[in-house]
N, C-alpha and C positions, 0 to 999 in steps of 0.2 A: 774606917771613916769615923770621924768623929763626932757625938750627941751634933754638934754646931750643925754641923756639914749635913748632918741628917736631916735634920729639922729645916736648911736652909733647899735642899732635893723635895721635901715634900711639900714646902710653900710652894716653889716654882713650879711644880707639877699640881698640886692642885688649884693654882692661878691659872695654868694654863687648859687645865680642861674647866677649872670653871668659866672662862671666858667664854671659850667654844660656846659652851652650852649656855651662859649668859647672852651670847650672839643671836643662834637659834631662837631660843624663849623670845629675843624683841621681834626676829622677825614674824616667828607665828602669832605673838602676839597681833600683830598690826589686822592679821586676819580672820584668826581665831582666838579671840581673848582668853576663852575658857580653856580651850587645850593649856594655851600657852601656862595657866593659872594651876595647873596638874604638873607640866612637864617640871616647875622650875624648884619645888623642892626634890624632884629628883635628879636634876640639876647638881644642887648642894651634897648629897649622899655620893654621889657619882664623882664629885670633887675629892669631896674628905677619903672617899674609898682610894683614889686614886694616887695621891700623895701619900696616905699610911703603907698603902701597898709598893709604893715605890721606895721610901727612903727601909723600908723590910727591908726587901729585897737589896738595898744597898748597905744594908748593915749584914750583909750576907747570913740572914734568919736562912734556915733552912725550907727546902719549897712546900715543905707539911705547914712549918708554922707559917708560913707567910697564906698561903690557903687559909689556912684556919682563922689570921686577923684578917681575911677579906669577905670570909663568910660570915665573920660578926658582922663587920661593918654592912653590909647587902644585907642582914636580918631587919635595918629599918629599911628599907624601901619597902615594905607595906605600911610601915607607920607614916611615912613620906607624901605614899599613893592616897593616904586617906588622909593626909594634909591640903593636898593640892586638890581633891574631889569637894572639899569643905572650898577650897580656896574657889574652885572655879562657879561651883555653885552659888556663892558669896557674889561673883565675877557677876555672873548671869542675871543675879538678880538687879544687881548696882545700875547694869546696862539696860534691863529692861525699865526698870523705875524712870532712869536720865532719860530713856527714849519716849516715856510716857509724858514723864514731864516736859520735855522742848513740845511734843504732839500738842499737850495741852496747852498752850503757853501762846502757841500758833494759835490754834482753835481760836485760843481767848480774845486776841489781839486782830482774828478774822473778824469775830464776834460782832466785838466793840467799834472794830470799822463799818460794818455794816449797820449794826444800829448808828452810828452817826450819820451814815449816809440816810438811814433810814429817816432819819427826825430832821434832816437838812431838807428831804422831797417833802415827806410831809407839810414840815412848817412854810414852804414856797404853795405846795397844794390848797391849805386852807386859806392862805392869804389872798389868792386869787378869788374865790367867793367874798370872802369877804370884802375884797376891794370892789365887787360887783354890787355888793349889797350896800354896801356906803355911796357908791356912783348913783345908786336907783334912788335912796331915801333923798341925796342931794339933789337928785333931778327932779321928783316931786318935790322937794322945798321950795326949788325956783321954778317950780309951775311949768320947768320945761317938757316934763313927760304929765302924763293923764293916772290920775293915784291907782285907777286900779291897772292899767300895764305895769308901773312898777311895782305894786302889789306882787303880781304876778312872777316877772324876775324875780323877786324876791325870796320870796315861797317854792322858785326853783333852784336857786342856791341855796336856802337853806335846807331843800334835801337834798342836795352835792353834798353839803357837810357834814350833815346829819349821817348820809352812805359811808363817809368815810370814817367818821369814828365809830359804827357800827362794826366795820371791818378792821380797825383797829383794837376796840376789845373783843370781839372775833377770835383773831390772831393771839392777842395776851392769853384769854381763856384757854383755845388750845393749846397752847402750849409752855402753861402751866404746870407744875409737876401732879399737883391734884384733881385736875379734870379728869374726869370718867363718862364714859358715853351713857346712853339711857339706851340699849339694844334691844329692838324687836325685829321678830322677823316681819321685814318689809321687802313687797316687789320690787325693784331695782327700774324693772319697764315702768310703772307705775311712774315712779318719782322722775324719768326722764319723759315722760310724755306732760307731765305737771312743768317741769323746769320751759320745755319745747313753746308750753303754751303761755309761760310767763313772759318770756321773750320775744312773743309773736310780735307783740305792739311797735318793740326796737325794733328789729329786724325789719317789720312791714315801712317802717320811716327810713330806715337808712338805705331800703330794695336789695335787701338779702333773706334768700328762700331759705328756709327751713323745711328739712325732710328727717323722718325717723325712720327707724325699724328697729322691732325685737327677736332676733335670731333665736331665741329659746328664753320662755318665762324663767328667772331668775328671783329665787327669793332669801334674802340671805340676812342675819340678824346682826343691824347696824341702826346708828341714832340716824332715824330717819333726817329731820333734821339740820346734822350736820351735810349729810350728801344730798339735803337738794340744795344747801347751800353752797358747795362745792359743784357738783352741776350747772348750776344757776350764773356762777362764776365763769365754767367754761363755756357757758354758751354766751353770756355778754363776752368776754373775753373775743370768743372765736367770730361774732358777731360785729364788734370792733372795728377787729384788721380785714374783714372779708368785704372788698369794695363793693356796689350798689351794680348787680347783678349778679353776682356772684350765690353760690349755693353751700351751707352749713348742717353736716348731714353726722345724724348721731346714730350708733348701736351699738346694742346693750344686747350682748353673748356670754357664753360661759365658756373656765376655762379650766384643765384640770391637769395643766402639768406641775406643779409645785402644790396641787388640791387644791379640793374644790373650788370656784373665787365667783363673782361678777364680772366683768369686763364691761365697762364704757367707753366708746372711743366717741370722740367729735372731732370730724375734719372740717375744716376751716380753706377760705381762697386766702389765704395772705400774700402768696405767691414765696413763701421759705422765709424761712431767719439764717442768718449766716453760722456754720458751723462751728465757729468758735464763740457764740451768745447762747446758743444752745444750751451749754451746763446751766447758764445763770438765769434762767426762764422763770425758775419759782424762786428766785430770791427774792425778800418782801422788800419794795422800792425799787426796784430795779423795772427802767422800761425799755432799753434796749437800743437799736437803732431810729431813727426818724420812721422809718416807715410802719415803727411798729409801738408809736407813742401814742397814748389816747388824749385828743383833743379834749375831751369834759370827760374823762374817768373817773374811777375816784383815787384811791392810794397810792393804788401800783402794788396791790400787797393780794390782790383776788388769789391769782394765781399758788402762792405762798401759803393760801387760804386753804386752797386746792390740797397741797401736798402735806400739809398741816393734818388734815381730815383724814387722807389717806394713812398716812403713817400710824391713828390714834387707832385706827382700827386693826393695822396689823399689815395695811397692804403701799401701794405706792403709786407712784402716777408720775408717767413719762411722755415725751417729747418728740417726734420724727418729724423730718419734712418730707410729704410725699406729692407722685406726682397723679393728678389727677385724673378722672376718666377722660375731662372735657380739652385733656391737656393742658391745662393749668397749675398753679404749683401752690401746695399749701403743708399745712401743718396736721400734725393728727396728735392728741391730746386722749391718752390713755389711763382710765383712772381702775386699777383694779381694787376691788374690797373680796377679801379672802371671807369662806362662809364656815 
């Protein structure tokens, strides 16, 4: 055989396994990127090895020498193996970074929808006082109303407004990157039997009962606070949607499977939120279905408020519909603070 002929055996034979194994590489690729990223310089050695050991072999080397160039050539396949270990590791990272970044990208772009929707309820929310307050000063101008009823309207929309930007820098505060809590140890019973009786005044107007109980004194070191403000939240919140008979019944237990914690729950009559509004409960802005919009609330951001608190402490607050003793359907509103 001749140098040509030789050399023309060992193209064709190393095109043809490196195809092969070209083939392979794409398909484990599609699954395994990183194998795939190992296999494929041994791929190319498995080529080369294969055409030199062939057109040998066809220059009739004898079976020692032709061994002997194939055991050179196989001496790199560990230099190969620690090619393609670089390579795939290179792989893994490339992929996690891309999968970090679309993650973030999403996040951002959930973000920024939210906030728009957020500043779209808002700016509808304060406009409504405000267009109250302009209606009342007009009605005293034309003597149609008596100065101090509209007085009155007046000075009740201006704390509609006044509650809402309260709970809008609320909300910025927490969750800010440099907010820190002021932690003492405070009763947890304490500060819901305080929340119980702030509420009494609403509740007693709208004929919704309020009941408590403390299943074991709970004392746990958190910015007092932020949770009676968050309490405060859940029980207007729960006080709201619970129609005028209906009963709003809180307790405050302890719980120690993930260590030690508080537990607060408040059940509510709403009679349920639909399973699929469930996730979006503490989104700030978000009010839900009709039957679960506040006529004179304030933001729509309480709730958000809620889970805001919880998270700065370290703990969380969730969401169930359950059903009730009286056979009635409501919600149960669970704010754990870990101690």
């Amino acid at each position: 055989m001749t140098p040509l002929e030789g050399v023309a055996l060992s193209a064709g034979v190393a095109a043809a396994v490196g195809l092969a194994g070209a083939a392979g590489v794409l398909a484990l690729g599609r699954r395994r990127p990183s194998a795939a990223a190992v296999l494929a310089p041994l791929v190319v050695v498995a080529s080369v090895a294969a055409g030199v050991y062939a057109s040998a072999r066809a220059m009739f080397l004898s079976e020692q020498d032709s061994t002997t160039v194939l055991w050179l050539l196989l001496a790199t396949v560990p230099v190969a193996l620690v090619i393609g270990l670089a390579l795939a590791r290179r792989t893994h990272h490339l992929a996690t970074e891309r999968a970090a970044a679309v993650a973030a990208r999403d996040r951002d772009r959930e973000v920024e929808a939210r906030r728009r929707e957020l500043v779209a309820w808002v700016s509808h929310d304060l406009r409504t006082p405000l267009a109250a307050v302009r209606a009342l000063a007009e009605a005293m101008e034309d003597e149609v109303t008596r100065p101090a009823d509209a007085a009155t309207g007046i000075l009740a929309e201006n704390r509609r407004m006044s509650d809402m930007v309260d709970d809008l820098l609320a909300l910025s505060r927490l969750q800010s990157p440099g907010f820190e809590l002021t932690r003492t140890p405070t009763d947890v019973g304490d500060l819901a039997s305080d929340a119980l009786a702030a509420a009494g005044p609403a509740a007693e107007a709208a004929g919704v009962r309020l009941t408590g109980e403390v299943a074991a004194p709970v004392v746990v070191p958190v910015d007092a606070r932020e949770v009676a403000r968050a309490l405060g939240n859940l029980l207007s919140n729960a006080v709201r949607h619970t129609p005028a008979g209906g009963t709003v019944h809180v307790r405050v237990s302890t719980r120690d499977t993930d260590g030690p914690a508080a537990v607060v729950e408040v059940t509510d009559g709403c009679g349920g939120i639909p399973a699929d509004d469930l996730p979006r409960v503490f989104e700030a802005g978000w009010r839900g279905t009709a039957a679960r919009t506040p006529g004179s609330g304030g933001a729509g951001i309480g709730l958000s408020i809620v889970r805001s608190v919880a998270a700065t402490h370290g703990g969380g607050v969730e969401v169930h519909n359950v059903e009730r003793a009286d056979g009635g359907g409501g919600c149960r509103f669970t704010l754990t603070l870990p101690a």
